[in-house]
N, C-alpha and C positions, 0 to 999 in steps of 0.2 A: 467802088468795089474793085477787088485785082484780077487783074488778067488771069488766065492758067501760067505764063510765064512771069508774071511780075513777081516780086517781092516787097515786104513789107521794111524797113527798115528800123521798128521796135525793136528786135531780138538781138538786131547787130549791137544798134545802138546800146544796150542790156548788156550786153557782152564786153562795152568798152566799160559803164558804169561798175560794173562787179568785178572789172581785174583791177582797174583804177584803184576802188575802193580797199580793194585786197590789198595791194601796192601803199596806199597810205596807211594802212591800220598795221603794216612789218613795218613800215620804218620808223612809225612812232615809237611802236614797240621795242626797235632797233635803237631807238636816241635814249628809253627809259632806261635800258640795256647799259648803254655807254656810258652812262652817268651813274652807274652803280658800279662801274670800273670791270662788269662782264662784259673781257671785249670780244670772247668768243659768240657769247649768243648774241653779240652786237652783232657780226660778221653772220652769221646764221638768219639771222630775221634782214640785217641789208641785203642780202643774196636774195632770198626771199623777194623783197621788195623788188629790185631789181628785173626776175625774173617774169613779176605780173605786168609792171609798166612793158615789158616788151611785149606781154601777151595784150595786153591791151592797146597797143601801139598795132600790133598786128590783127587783131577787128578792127580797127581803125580804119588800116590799108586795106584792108577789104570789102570793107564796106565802098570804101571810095572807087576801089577797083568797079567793082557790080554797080554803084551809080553809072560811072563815069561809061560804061562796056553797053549799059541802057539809052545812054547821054538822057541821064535824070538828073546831071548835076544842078540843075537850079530850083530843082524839088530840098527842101531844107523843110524840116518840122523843128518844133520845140523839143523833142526828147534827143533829136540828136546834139541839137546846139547845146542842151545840157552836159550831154555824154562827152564832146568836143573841149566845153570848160573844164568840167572835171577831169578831164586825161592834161589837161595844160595844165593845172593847179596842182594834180597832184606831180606829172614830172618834174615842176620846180622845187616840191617839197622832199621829193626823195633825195633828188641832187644836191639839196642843201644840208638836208640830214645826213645823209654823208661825207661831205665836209664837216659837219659836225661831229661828227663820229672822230674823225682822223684829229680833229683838235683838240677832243677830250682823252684819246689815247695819247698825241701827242704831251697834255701836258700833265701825264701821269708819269713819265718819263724824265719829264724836265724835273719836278716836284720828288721823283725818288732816288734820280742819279745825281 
């Protein structure tokens, strides 16, 4: 059971899962985008993306802040080592879909000039 001052670390952790997820479900969005030669709503849905991994990068740091400010770092449960995967998997996935993006605009370019 928690203290009056403890906290639970679900909601945090929740917190990284639902930007994350936000985060991968734009830049997929954003690669469908690119590949239909919309490079605007390509640029729209990666901003998008973008935007969530930071949000979720930042429940992250905060959560860790509030362990760490408890010195509960070596309390670790399964929803956050989930929550930890998923913000890792999907930062790789946005950042590669973005390169993506720049090489299917790029070679719309090469293809029409």
């Amino acid at each position: 059971m928690l203290k009056e001052n403890d906290f639970s670390t679900e909601l945090d952790s929740m917190a990284i899962i639902l930007h994350a997820g936000n985060a991968k479900s734009s830049a997929y969005e954003a690669l469908i985008e690119v590949k239909k030669n919309n490079d605007a709503l390509f640029d729209e849905k990666y901003a998008e993306a973008k935007e969530e991994i930071k949000l979720a990068h930042k429940a992250h740091a905060e959560l860790l802040r509030k362990l760490s400010s408890e010195e509960r770092m070596k309390e670790v449960d399964l929803l956050l080592v989930h929550a930890e995967g998923h913000l890792s998997s999907t930062d790789i996935a946005v950042d590669m879909i973005g390169e993506l993006g720049e090489l299917y605009k790029w070679k719309e370019t090469v293809s029409n000039g």
